[in-house]
C-alpha positions as CSV (number, residue, x, y, z in Angstrom):
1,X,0.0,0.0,0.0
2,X,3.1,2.6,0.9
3,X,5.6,1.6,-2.2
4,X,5.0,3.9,-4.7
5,X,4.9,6.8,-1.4
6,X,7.4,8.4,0.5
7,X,9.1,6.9,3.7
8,X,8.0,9.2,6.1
9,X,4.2,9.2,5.4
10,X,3.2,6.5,7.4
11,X,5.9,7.8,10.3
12,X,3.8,11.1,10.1
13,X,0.6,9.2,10.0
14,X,1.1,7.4,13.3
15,X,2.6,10.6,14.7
16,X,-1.0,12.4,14.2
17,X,-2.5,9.6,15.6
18,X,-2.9,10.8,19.3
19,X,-3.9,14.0,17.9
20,X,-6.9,12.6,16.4
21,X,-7.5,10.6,19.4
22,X,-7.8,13.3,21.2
23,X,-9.9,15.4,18.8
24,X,-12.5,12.6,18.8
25,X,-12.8,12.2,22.1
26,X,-13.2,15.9,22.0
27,X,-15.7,15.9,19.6
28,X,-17.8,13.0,21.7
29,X,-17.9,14.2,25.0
30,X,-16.9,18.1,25.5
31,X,-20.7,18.9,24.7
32,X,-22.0,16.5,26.9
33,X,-18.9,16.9,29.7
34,X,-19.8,20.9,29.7
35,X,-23.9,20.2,30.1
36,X,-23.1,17.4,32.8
37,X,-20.1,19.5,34.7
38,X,-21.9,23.3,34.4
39,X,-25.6,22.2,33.8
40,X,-25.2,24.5,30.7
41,X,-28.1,23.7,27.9
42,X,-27.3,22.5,24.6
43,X,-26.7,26.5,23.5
44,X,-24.2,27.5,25.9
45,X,-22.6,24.2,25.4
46,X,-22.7,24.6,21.6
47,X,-21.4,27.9,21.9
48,X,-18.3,26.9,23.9
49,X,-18.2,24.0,21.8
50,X,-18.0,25.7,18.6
51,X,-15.5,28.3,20.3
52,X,-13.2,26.0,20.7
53,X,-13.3,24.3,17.3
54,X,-12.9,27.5,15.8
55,X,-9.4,28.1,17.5
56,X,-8.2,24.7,17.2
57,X,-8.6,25.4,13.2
58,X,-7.6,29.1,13.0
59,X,-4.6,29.1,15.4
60,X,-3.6,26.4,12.6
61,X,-3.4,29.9,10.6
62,X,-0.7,31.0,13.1
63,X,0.9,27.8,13.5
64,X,1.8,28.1,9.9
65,X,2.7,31.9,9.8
66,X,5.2,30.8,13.0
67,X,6.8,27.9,10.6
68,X,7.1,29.7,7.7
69,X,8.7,32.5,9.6
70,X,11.1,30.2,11.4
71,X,11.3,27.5,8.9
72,X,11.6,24.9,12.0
73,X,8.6,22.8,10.9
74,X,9.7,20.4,13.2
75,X,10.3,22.0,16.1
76,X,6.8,23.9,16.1
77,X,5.1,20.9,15.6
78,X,6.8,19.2,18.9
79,X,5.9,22.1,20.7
80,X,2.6,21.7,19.4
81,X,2.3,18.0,20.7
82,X,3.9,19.2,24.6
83,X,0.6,21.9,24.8
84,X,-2.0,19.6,23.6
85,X,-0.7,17.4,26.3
86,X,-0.4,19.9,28.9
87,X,-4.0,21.6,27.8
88,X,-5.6,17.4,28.0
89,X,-4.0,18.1,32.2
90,X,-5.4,20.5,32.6
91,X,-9.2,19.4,32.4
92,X,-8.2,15.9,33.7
93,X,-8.1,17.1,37.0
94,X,-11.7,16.6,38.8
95,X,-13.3,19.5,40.0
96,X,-16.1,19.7,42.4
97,X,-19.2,18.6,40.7
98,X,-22.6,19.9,41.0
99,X,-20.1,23.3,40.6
100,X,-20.4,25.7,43.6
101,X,-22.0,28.4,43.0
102,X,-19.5,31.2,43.8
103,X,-17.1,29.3,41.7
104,X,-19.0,28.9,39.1
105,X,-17.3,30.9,37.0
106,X,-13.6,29.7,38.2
107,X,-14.2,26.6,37.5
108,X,-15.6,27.0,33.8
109,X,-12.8,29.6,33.5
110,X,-10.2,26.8,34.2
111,X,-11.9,24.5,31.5
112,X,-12.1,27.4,29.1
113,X,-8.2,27.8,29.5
114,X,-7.5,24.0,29.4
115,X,-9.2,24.1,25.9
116,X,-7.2,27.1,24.9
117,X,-4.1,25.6,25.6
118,X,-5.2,22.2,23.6
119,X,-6.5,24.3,20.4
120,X,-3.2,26.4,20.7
121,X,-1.1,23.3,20.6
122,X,-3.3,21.7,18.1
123,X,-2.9,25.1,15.6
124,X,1.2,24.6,16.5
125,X,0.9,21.1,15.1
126,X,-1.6,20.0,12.6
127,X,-1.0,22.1,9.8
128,X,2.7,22.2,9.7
129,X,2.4,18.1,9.7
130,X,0.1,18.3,6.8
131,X,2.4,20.9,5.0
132,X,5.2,18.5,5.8
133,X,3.6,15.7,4.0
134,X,3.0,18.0,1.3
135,X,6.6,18.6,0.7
136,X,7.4,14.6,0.6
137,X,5.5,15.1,-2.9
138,X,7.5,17.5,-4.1
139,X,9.8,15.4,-5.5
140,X,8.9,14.4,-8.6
141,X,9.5,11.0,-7.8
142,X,6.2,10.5,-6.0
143,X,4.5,13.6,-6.9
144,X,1.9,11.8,-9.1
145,X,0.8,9.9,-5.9
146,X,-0.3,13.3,-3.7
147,X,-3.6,12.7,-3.8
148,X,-3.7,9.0,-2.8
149,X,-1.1,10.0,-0.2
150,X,-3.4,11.8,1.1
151,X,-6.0,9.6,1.3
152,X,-3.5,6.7,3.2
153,X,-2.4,9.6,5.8
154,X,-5.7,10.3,6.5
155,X,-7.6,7.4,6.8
156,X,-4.6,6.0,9.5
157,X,-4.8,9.5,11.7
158,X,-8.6,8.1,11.8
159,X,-7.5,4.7,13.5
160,X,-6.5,6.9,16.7
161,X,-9.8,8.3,16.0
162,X,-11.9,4.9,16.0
163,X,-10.8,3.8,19.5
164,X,-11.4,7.4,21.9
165,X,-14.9,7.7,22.2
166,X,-15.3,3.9,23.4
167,X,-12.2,4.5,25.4
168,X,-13.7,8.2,26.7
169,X,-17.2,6.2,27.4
170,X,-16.4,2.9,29.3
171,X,-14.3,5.2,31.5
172,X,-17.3,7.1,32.1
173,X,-19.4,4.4,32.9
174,X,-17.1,2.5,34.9
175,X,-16.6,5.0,37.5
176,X,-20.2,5.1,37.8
177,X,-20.4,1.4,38.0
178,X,-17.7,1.5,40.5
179,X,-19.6,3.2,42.7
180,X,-22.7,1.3,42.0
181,X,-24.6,3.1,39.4
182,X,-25.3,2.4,35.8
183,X,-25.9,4.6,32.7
184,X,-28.3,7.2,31.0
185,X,-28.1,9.8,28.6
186,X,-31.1,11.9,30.0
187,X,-30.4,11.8,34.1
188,X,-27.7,15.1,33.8
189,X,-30.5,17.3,32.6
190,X,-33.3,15.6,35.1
191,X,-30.4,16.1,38.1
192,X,-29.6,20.0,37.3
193,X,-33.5,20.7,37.2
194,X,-34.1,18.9,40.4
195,X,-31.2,21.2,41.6
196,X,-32.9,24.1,40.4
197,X,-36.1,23.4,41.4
198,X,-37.7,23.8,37.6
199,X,-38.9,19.6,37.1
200,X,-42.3,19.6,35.9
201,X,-44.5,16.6,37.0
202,X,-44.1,14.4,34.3
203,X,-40.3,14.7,34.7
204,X,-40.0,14.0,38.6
205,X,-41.8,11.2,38.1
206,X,-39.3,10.1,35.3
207,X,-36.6,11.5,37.4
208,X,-37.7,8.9,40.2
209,X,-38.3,6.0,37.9
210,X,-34.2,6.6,36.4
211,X,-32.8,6.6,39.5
212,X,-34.4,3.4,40.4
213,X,-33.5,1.8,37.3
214,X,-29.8,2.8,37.6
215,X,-29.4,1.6,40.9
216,X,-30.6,4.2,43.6
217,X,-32.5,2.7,46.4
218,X,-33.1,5.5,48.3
219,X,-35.5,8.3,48.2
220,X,-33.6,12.0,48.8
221,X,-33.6,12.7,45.0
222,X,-31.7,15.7,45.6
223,X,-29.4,13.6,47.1
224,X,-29.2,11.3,44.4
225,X,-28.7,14.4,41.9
226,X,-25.6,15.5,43.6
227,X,-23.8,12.2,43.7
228,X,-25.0,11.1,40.2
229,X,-23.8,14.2,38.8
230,X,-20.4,14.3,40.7
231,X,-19.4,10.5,39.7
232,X,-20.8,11.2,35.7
233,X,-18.8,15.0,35.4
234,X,-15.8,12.8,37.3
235,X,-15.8,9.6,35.0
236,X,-15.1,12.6,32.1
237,X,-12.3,14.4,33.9
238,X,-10.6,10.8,33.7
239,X,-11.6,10.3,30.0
240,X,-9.7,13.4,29.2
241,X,-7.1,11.8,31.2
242,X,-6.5,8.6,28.4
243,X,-5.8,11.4,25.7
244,X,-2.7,12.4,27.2
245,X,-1.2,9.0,27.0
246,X,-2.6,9.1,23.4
247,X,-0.7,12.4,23.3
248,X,2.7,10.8,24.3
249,X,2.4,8.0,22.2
250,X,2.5,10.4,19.3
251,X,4.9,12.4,20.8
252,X,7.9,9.1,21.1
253,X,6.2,8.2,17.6
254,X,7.7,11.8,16.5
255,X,10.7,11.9,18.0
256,X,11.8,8.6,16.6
257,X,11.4,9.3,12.9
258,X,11.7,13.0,13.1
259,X,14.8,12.6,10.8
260,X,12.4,10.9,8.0
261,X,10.5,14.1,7.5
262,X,11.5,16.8,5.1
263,X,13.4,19.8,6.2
264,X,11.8,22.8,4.3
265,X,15.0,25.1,5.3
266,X,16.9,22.8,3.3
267,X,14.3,23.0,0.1
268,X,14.5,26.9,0.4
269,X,18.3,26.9,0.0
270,X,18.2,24.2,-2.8
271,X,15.3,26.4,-4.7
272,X,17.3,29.8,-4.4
273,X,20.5,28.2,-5.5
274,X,18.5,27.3,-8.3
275,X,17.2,30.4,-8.9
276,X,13.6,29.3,-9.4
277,X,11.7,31.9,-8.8
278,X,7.2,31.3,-9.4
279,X,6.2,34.9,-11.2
280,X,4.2,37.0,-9.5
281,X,1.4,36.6,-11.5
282,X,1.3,33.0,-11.2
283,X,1.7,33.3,-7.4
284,X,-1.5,35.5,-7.3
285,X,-3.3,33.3,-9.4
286,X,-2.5,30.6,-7.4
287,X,-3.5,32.6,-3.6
288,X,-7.0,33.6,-5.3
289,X,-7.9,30.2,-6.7
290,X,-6.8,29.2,-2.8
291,X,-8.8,31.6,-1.0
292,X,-12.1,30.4,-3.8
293,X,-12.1,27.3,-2.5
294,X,-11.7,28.3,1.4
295,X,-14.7,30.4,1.1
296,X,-17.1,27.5,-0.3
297,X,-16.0,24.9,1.8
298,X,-16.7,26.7,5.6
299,X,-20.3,26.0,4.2
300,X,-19.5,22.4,4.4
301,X,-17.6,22.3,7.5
302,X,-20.6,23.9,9.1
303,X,-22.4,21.2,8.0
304,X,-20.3,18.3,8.8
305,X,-18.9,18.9,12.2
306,X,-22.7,18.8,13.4
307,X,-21.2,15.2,14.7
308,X,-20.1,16.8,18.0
309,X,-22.9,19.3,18.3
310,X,-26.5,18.7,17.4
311,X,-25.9,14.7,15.4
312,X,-24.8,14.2,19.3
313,X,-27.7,15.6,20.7
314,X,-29.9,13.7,18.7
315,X,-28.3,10.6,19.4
316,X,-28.8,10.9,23.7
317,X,-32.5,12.5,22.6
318,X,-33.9,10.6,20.2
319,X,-31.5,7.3,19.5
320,X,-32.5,4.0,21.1
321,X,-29.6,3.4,23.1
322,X,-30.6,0.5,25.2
323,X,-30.1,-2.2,22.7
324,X,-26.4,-0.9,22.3
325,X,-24.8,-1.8,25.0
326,X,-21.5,-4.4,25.2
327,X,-20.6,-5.5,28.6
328,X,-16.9,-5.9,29.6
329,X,-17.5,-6.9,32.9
330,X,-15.4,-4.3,34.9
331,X,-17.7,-1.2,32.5
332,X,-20.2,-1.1,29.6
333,X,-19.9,0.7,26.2
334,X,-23.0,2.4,26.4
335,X,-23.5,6.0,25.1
336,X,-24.9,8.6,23.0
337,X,-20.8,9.1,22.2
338,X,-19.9,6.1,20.5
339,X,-21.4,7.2,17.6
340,X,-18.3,9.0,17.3
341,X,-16.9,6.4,16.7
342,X,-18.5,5.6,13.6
343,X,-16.9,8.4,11.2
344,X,-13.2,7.2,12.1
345,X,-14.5,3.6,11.7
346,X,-15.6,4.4,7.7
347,X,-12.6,6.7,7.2
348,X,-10.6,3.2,7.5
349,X,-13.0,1.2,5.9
350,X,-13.9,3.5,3.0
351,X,-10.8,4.6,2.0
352,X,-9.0,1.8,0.3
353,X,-12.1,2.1,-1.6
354,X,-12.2,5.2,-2.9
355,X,-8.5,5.2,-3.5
356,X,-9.6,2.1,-6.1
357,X,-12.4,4.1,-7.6
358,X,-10.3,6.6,-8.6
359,X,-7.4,4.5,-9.3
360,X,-10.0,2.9,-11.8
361,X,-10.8,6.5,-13.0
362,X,-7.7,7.3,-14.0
363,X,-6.5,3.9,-15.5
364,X,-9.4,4.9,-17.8
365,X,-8.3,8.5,-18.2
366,X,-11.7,9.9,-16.4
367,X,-10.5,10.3,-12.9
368,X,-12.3,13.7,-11.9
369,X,-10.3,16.9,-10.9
370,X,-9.5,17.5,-7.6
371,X,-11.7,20.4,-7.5
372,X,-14.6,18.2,-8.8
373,X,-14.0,15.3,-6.4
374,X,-14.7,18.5,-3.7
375,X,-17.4,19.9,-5.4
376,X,-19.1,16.3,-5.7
377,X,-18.7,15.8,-2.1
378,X,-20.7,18.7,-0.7
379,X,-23.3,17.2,-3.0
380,X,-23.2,13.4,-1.1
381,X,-22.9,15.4,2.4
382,X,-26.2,17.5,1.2
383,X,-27.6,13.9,1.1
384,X,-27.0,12.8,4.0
385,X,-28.5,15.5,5.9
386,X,-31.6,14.6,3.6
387,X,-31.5,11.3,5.1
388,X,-31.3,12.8,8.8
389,X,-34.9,15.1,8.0
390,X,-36.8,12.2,6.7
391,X,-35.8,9.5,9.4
392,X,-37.2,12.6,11.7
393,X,-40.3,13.6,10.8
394,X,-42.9,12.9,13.1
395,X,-40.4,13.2,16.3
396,X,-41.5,16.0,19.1
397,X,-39.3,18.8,18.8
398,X,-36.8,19.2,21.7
399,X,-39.0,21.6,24.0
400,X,-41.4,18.7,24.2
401,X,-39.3,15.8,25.4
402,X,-37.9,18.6,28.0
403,X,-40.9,18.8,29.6
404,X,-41.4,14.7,29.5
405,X,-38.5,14.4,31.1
406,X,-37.0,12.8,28.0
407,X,-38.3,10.2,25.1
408,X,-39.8,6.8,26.7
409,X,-37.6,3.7,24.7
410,X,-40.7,2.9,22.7
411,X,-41.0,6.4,21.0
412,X,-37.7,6.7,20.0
413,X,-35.5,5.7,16.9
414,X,-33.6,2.9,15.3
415,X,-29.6,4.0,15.5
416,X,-29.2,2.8,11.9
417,X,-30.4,6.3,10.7
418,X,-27.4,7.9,12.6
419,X,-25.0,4.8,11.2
420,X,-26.6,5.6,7.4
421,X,-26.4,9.3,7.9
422,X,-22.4,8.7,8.6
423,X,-21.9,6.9,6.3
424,X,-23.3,9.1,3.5
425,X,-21.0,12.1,5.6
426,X,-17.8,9.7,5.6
427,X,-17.7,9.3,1.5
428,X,-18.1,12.9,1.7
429,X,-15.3,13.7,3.8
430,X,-13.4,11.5,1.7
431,X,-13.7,13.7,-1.1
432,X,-13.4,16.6,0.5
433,X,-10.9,17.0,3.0
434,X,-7.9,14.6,2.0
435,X,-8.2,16.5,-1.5
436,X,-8.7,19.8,0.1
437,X,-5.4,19.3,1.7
438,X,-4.0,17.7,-1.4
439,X,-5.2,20.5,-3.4
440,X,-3.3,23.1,-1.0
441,X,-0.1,21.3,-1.2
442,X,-0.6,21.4,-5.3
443,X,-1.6,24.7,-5.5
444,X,-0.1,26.5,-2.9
445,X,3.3,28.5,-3.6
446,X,6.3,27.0,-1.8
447,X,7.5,29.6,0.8
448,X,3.4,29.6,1.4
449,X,3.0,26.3,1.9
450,X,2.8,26.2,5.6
451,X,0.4,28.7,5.9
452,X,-2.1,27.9,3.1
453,X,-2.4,25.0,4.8
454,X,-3.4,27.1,7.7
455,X,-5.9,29.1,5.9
456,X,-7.4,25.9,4.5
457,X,-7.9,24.9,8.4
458,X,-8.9,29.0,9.1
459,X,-11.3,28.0,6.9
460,X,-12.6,24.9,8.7
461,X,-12.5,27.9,11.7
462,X,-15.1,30.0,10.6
463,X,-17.4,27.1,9.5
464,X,-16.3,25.6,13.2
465,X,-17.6,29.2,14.3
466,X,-21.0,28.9,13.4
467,X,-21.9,25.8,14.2
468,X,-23.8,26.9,17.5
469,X,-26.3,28.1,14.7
470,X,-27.3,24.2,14.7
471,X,-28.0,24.4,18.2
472,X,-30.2,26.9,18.5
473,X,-32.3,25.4,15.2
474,X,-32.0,22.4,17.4
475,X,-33.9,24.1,20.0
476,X,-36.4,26.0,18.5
477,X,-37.9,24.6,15.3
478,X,-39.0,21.0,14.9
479,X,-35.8,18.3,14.8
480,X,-36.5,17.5,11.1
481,X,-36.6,21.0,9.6
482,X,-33.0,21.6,11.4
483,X,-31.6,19.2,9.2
484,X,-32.5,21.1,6.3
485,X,-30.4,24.0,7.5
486,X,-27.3,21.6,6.2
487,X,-28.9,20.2,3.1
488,X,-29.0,24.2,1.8
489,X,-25.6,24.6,3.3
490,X,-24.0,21.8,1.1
491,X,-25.5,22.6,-1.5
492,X,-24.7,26.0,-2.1
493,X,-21.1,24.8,-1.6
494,X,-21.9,22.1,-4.4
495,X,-22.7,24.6,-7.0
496,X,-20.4,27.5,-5.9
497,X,-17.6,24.8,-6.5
498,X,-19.6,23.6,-9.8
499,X,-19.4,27.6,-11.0
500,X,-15.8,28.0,-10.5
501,X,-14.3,24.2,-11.8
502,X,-12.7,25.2,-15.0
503,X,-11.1,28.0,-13.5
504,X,-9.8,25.7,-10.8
505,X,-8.8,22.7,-13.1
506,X,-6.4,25.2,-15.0
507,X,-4.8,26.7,-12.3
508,X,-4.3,23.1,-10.4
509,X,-2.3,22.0,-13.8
């Protein structure tokens, strides 16, 4: 699978694996850890939430701006792995749990900063890998295999990916089992309104019947809040905690083949002693047909990382999650979060696939552009959302269940829709981002490599941004309509790209 590619992509690929671990297990829990921990609702959390995607993907811009400057790749990018670590610390730590009142603010402060620190080291690392894997296909010895190089580094980042939302879940739910309790995705929300004060009848009553049915025997259910609360926000703190060691994995990975990887100081010299010099009027050519495509595809990213916002709050609303459950004994993988899982699971699986598709393509000399395998993307993703709205018509909107207490078994639905919807999303990715990036490296000038690849994540950023819009659709308007939100999204993307193709095809050759 790696002969025809460069020695040091699969070296880079498992050094971005504890990255991706730790984004996933971001991207499972972080909304439900901040609604469990702070009793925020899914706004708040989806603001925070989308807050801190947004940094991770535009301090990517100044990662690259620092690398370019300094032209130590590879020392940014080792500084990046140290602050992820640190930032992962940071929130590992248990805090008092429900939060004190008068440190409310402290303690949310403290996770705020913890985050900061993670996106900060995330921007120091990510793109100036990807812009390092770029340069292995400069040389023209493997420079017709960019885009499938691609494709293999991303789908194994994705295998660090598959494993943290289980890992980030039966943590969870063992330290609730340790202490003699079991799971359910809808007792934070009943224990904060107890708290409050603000159950209404049909919710006590549900509130009673949970507690009973995860293993509470007594009858203070104030009492029962408290505790349930403290061990659920605890079993997170310690889920955070398993990303570090996915953090220092990566970080030995590094070290150890950190001679393999390219040294873009030395490919500056060699291109000035050259004297090759890209004309000015191919450079700007190049930055505007860049910048085209960064504007179109935050309408996709706003779409697609609904996994970790309102695709998770469907899945602990409206998913059946009782018939997934798989016992290990000491803990149970049972959560609304393991559908994180799933994305990382078809990244592996789909991508040898795809790779042959358009391996096929162009053995027959039709293997679309890179600019049409994007555009054709947003399309499939505008599916998939189309999938989500019809599989929820019919469901009460989210008001509704609040006031039940949450959605009896019976009434809710199958978790295949979820599994189809990412799979539709997954194919999408994969012709989206691994060409994205490819594209960058292509396109990009070479003293601008490192940060057009952090513009093509500043992108990501502002679609990260406004993806607390989905939350509050999610909240106000019937669960099926907020789907179609994303369906227009992606397909405005589609056509934008569709508009602009020949234009891009002649300044990618």
């Amino acid at each position: 699978m790696f002969k025809k590619h460069p020695k040091g992509l699969l070296a880079a690929s498992f050094a971005n694996m504890g990255e991706r671990f730790g984004f996933y297990t971001m991207m499972a829990i972080l909304t439900l850890f901040l609604m469990s921990k702070f009793g925020l609702d899914e706004t708040k959390a989806g603001i925070i939430y989308s807050i801190f995607y947004f940094s991770i993907y535009i301090l990517a811009f100044v990662g690259g701006l620092i690398a370019d400057k300094t032209r130590n790749y590879k020392g940014i990018i080792l500084i990046g792995l140290i602050l992820m670590a640190v930032g992962y610390l940071m929130i590992a730590i248990p805090t008092p749990t429900p939060v004190p009142a008068g440190s409310f603010g402290i303690y949310l402060a403290m996770t705020c900063a913890g985050l900061f620190v993670i996106a900060f080291g995330n921007g120091l690392f990510k793109g100036n890998l990807q812009a390092l894997v770029g340069q292995m296909y400069d040389n023209e010895e493997y420079s017709g295999q960019r885009d499938s190089g691609f494709s293999l580094f991303y789908m194994f980042i994705n295998v660090g990916a598959i494993f943290a939302p289980f890992a980030a879940v039966g943590m969870r739910n063992w330290w609730l089992k340790s202490h003699g309790f079991a799971y359910n995705s809808d007792l934070p929300a009943l224990c904060h309104e107890q708290l409050k004060g603000t159950l209404s009848t049909d919710a006590a009553t549900r509130l009673h019947d949970l507690a009973t049915n995860v293993g509470y025997s007594g009858t203070d259910l104030t009492a029962f809040s408290k505790e349930y609360l403290n061990l659920f926000a605890t079993g997170f703190h310690y889920a955070f905690a398993i990303a570090i060691g996915a953090m220092l994995i990566s970080l030995v990975v590094y070290l150890i083949n950190k001679k393999s990887f390219p040294n873009p100081k030395d490919i500056s010299e060699k291109s000035s002693s050259s004297n090759v010099e890209m004309d000015v009027a191919e450079i700007k050519q190049r930055l505007y047909a860049l910048f085209a495509v960064f504007g179109v595809v935050i309408f996709f990213w706003f779409s697609f990382h609904q996994n970790g916002l309102t695709l998770t709050y469907f899945a602990k609303d409206y998913i059946n999650l009782s018939g997934i459950v798989v016992d290990l004994g000491f803990t149970t993988i049972q959560g609304a979060e393991i559908f994180q899982s799933i994305n990382p699971i078809f990244v592996v699986l789909l991508t040898p696939v795809i790779m042959s598709l358009f391996g096929f393509l162009r053995a027959k000399g039709i293997e679309p552009s890179t600019p049409k395998k994007i555009a054709i993307g947003m399309g499939i993703a505008a599916l998939a959302y189309v999938t989500m709205s019809l599989g929820s018509m019919g469901l009460p909107a989210k008001s509704v269940i609040t006031e039940m207490g949450g959605l009896p078994d019976a009434q809710r639905v199958t978790p295949f829709l979820l599994i189809g919807t990412y799979l539709i999303l997954t194919i999408a990715e994969l012709f989206i981002s691994p060409m994205g990036i490819s594209f960058v490296s292509k396109v990009a000038p070479p003293k601008y490599q490192g940060i057009m690849q952090g513009c093509w994540l500043g992108a990501t950023a502002v679609g990260n941004q406004l993806l607390f819009i989905g939350a509050i659709f999610y909240k106000s308007i019937p669960v099926s309509m907020t789907w179609l939100i994303f369906v227009g999204a992606c397909s405005i993307s589609m056509f934008t790209m569709i508009g602009m193709l020949k234009w891009l095809e002649r300044i990618t050759k």
